[in-house]
C-alpha positions in Angstrom: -52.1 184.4 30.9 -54.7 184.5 33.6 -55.6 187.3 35.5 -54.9 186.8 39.3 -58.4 186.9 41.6 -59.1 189.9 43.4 -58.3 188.0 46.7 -54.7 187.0 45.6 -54.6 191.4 45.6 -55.5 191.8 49.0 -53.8 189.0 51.5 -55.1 190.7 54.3 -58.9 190.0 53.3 -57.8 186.2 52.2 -55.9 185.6 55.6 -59.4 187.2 57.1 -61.8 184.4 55.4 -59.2 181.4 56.3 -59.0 182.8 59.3 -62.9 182.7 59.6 -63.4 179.2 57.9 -61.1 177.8 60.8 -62.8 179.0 63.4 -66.4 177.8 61.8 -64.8 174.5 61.5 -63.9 174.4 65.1 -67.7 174.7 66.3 -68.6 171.4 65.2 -68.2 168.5 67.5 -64.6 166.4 66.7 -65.4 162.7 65.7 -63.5 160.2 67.9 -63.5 157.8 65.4 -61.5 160.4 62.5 -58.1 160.4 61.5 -56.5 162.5 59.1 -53.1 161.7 57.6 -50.7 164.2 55.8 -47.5 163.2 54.0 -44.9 166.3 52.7 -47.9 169.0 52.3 -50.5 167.8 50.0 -48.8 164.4 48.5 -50.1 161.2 48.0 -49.6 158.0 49.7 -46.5 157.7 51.5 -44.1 157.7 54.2 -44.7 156.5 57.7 -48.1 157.8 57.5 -49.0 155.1 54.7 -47.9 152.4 57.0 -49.6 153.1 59.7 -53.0 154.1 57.6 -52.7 150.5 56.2 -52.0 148.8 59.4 -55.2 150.7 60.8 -57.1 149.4 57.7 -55.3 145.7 58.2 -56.8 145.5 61.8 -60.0 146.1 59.9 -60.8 148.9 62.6 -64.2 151.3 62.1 -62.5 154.0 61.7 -62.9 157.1 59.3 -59.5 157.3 57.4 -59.0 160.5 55.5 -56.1 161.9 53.1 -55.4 165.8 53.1 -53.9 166.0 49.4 -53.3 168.5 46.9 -52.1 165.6 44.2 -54.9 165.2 41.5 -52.7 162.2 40.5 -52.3 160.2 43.4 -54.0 156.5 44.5 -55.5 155.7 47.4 -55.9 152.0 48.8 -59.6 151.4 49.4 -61.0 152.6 52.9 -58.9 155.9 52.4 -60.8 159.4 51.6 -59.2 162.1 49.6 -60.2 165.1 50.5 -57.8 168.0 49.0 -55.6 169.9 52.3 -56.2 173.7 51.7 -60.3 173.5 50.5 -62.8 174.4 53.0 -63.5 170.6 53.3 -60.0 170.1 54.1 -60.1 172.2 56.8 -63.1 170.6 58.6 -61.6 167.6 58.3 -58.6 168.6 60.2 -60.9 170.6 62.8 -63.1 167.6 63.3 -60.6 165.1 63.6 -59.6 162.9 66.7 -56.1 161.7 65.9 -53.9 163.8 63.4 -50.6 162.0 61.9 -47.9 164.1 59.5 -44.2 163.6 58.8 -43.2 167.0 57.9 -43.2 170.0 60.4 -45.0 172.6 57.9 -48.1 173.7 59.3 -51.1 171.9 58.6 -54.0 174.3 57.6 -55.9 174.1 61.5 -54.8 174.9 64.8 -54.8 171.9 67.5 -58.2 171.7 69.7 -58.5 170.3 73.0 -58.8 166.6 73.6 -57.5 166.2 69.4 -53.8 163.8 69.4 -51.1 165.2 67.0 -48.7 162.3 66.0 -45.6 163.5 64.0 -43.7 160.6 62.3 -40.4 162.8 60.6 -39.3 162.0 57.4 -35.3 161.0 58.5 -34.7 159.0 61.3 -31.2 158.3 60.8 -30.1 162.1 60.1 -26.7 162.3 58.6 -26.9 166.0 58.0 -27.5 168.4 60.5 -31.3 170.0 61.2 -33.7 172.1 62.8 -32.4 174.0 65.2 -28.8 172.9 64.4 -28.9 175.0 61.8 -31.2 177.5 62.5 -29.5 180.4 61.1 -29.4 178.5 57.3 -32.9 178.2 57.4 -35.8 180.3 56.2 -37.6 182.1 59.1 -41.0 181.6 58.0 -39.9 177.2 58.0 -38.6 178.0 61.5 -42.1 179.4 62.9 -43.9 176.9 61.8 -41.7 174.5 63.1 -41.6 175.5 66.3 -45.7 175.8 66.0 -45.5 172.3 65.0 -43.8 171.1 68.5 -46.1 173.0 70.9 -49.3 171.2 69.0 -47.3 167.6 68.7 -48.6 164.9 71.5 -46.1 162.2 70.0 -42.9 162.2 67.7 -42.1 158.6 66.5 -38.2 157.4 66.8 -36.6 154.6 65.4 -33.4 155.0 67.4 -31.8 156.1 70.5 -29.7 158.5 68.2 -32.3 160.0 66.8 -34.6 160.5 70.1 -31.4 162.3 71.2 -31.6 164.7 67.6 -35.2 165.1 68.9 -34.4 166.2 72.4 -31.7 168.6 71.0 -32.9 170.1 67.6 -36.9 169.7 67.4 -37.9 172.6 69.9 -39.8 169.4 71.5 -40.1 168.3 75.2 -43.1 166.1 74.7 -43.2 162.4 74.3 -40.7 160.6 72.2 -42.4 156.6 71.5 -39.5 154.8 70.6 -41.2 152.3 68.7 -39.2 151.9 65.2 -40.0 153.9 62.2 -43.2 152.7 60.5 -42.1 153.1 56.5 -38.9 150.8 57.7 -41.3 148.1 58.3 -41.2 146.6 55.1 -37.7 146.2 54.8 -38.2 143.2 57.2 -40.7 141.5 54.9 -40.1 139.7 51.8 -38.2 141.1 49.2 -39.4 138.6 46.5 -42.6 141.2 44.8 -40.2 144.0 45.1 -37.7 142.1 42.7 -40.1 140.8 40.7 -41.6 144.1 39.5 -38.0 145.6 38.7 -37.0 142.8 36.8 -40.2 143.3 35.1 -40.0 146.7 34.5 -36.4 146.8 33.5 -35.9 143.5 31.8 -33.6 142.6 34.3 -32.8 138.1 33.9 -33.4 135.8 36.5 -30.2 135.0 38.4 -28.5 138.7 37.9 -28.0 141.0 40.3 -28.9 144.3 40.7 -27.0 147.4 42.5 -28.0 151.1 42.5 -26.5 154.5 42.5 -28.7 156.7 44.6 -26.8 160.4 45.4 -28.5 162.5 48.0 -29.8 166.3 46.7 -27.1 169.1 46.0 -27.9 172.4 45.1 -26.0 175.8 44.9 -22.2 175.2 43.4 -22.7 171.5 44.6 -24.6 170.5 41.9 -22.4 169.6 39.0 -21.0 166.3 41.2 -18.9 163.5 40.3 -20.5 160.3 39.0 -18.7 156.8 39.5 -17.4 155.3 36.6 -20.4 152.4 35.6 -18.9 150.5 33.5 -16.3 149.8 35.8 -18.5 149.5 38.6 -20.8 146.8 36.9 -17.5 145.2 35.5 -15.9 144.9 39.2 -19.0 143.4 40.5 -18.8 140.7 38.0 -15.7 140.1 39.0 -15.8 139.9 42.7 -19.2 137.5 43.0 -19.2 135.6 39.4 -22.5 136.9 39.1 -24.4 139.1 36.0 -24.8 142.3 37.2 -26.8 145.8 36.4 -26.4 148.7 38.1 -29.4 151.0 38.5 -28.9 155.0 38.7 -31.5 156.9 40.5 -30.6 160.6 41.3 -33.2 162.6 43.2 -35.8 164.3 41.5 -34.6 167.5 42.0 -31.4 166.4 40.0 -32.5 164.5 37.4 -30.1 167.1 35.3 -27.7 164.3 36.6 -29.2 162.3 34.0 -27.3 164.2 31.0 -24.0 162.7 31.9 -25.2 159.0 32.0 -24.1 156.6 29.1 -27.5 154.1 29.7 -27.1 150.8 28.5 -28.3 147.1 28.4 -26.5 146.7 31.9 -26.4 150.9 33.1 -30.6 151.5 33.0 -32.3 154.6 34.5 -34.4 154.0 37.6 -34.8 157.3 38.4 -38.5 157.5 36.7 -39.4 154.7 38.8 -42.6 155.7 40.8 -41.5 153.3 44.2 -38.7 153.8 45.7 -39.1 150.9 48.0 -39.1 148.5 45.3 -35.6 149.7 44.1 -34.4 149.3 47.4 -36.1 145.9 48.7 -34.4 144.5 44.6 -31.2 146.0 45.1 -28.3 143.8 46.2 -25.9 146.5 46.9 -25.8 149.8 47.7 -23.6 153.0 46.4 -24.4 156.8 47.5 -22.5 159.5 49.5 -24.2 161.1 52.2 -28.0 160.0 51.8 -29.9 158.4 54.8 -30.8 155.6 51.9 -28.1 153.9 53.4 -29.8 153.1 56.8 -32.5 151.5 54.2 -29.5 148.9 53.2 -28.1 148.5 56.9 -31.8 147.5 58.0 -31.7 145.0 55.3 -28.3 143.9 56.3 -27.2 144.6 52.8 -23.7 145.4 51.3 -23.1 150.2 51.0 -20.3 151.3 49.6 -19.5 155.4 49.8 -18.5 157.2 46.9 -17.7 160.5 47.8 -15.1 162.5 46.2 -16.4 166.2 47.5 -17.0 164.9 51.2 -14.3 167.4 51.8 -16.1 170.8 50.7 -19.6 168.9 51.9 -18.1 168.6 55.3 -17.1 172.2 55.3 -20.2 173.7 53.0 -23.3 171.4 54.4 -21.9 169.6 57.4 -22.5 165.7 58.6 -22.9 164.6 61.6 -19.7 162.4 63.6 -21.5 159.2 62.5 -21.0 159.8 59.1 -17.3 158.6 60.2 -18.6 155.7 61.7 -20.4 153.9 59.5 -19.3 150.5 58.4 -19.5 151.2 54.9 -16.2 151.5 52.9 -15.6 155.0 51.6 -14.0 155.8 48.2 -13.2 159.4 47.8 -11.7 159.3 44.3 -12.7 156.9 41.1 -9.9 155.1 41.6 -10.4 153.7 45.1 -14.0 152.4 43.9 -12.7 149.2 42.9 -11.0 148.6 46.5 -13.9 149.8 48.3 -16.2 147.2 46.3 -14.0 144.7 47.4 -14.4 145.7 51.0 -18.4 145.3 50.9 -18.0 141.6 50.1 -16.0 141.0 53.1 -16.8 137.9 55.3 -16.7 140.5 58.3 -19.1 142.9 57.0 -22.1 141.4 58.6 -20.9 141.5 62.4 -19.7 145.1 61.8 -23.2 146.2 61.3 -24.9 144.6 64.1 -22.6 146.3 66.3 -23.0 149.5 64.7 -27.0 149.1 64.7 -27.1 147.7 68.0 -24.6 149.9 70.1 -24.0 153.1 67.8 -27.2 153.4 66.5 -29.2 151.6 68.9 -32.4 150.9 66.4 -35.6 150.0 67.5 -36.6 149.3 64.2 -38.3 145.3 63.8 -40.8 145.4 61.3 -43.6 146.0 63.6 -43.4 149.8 64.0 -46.9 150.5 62.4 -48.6 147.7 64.6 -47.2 149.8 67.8 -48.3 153.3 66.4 -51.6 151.6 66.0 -52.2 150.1 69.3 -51.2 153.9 70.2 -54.0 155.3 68.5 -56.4 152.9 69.3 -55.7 153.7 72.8 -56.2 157.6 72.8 -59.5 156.9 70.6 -60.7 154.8 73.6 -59.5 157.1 75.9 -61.5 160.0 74.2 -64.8 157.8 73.5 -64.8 157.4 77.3 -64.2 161.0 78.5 -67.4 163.2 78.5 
């Protein structure tokens, strides 16, 4: 085993010299035409920030796009710098930059200047579970600092709904500006789904003319873990049997519990999509929908495609994790044993279906989202770029 560096021995002395880096970095002049994007502390390409990086890169702007990253791994699209988060370099980036977008409220390694724009896009616009300072006293103290931090630097927090600007107002620590322009990493779902189902019938062999559903679970930890899992077989064979349509259902759990993957029987019509690298493709492919309490849902509803709830704990989640009254609301069936599966299948084909989820995205909800999110978040920064290039 390696022997730990000296400064990894004394914290004071390395808090000292990252202290002292940041502050260099501030004396040089910020470029108005930077940007610096962050997604989920040091990952790749992703999330909102993604969208609106390629819509900036679309409008073929001259702009300097750059990547904080700590994935060796990851791809950029052409016209994007890497430039790894916590390195020296990463932190002059950040210091130099004029417009700063992240989706996570972590602290990025910097602290705000004067005349700098902080945009921060989230990560769950339609927030099922309760968070922040909803739950404040479940949280780690150290998260809730930097949280707070996070607000007094933010300029801009992106909504996609009405409900969620009011989550904002209540549990972000935030009075700033809420843009309720749509959430940009929704944008695709009003695009084409035609590539997305080409590559997962590629991928997973899946015939022209079948269609495909998939099981995606949200995250349980703690004595929450060991859920229950539908019954497939039955699942694939009810499908059959409601549309007259080949069927395969996909299984995805979250990659924090792939040990899910144990009690799976896979088979030519049961596959494992939860090694697929893009999410998005699963979800643009997918005809229908089954989960419990994860905010994939509101991917579906935005597609105006078929969810069906399987949630035989909802129960002890309630009481344990908590969800939010809209939970209740939503116009997805709910089974809460195996055996009402079958029914509540049944229910997502209903001719009614359709009108019962404009109402509840329209008046409930009240989403902004259009597929033209990342066009208004880029008008946005092209305006405070302007705006900066013009002040002395």
């Amino acid at each position: 085993m390696a022997k730990k560096g000296r400064l990894s021995k004394l914290p004071w002395l390395k808090r000292a010299l990252v202290g002292a880096i940041q502050w260099i970095c501030r004396l040089f002049p910020i470029q108005r035409n930077k940007i610096v994007f962050a997604n989920f502390i040091g990952k790749g390409m992703g999330g909102s920030p993604k969208y609106i990086a390629e819509e900036l890169l679309r409008e073929g702007l001259d702009y300097d796009l750059v990547w904080l990253t700590e994935d060796r791994n990851a791809t950029f699209t052409e016209g994007i710098r890497p430039v790894k988060m916590y390195s020296v370099k990463g932190r002059y980036e950040l210091a130099t930059a004029a417009v700063i977008v992240n989706n996570v409220k972590h602290k990025l390694p910097f602290k705000k200047r004067f005349r700098q724009y902080y945009i921060q896009t989230w990560h769950g616009d339609f927030a099922l579970k309760f968070i922040e300072k909803e739950v404040e006293d479940k949280l780690n103290p150290g998260y809730v600092a930097e949280s707070k931090a996070d607000s007094r630097e933010t300029d801009l927090i992106l909504s996609g709904s009405r409900q969620f600007s009011n989550i904002v107002r209540q549990s972000f620590w935030y009075d700033g500006e809420i843009f309720e322009c749509g959430v940009p990493c929704n944008d695709p779902f009003f695009t084409s789904s035609e590539g997305s189902r080409k590559a997962i019938q590629s991928k997973f062999g899946i015939p022209d003319g079948t269609h495909i559903a998939l099981y995606a679970p949200t995250f349980r930890d703690g004595e929450e873990k060991d859920f229950e899992l539908p019954d497939f077989e039955a699942v694939v064979s009810r499908l059959r049997t409601l549309d007259g349509h080949p069927w395969v259902l996909l299984v995805r759990f979250h990659p924090l519990d792939q040990g899910q993957l144990a009690k799976v029987t896979f088979s030519d019509h049961v596959l494992n999509g939860s090694k697929y690298p893009d999410p998005q493709d699963i979800t643009k492919a997918s005809d229908l929908l089954i989960t419990d309490y994860s905010s994939i849902m509101y991917d579906f509803a935005l597609q105006r495609k078929p969810v069906v709830l399987f949630a035989p704990d909802v129960d002890h989640y309630q009481a344990t994790r908590g969800l939010r009254q809209i939970f209740w609301e939503v116009p997805f069936p709910l089974a809460q044993a195996k055996e009402a599966l079958p029914a509540a299948l049944a229910q997502a084909f209903d001719p009614s279906f359709s009108s019962r989820l404009e109402v509840f995205l329209k008046e409930r909800v009240c989403s902004y989202d259009d597929g033209h999110a990342s066009e208004r978040v880029a008008a946005r920064i092209k305006e405070v770029i302007s705006l900066g290039e013009k002040q002395p």
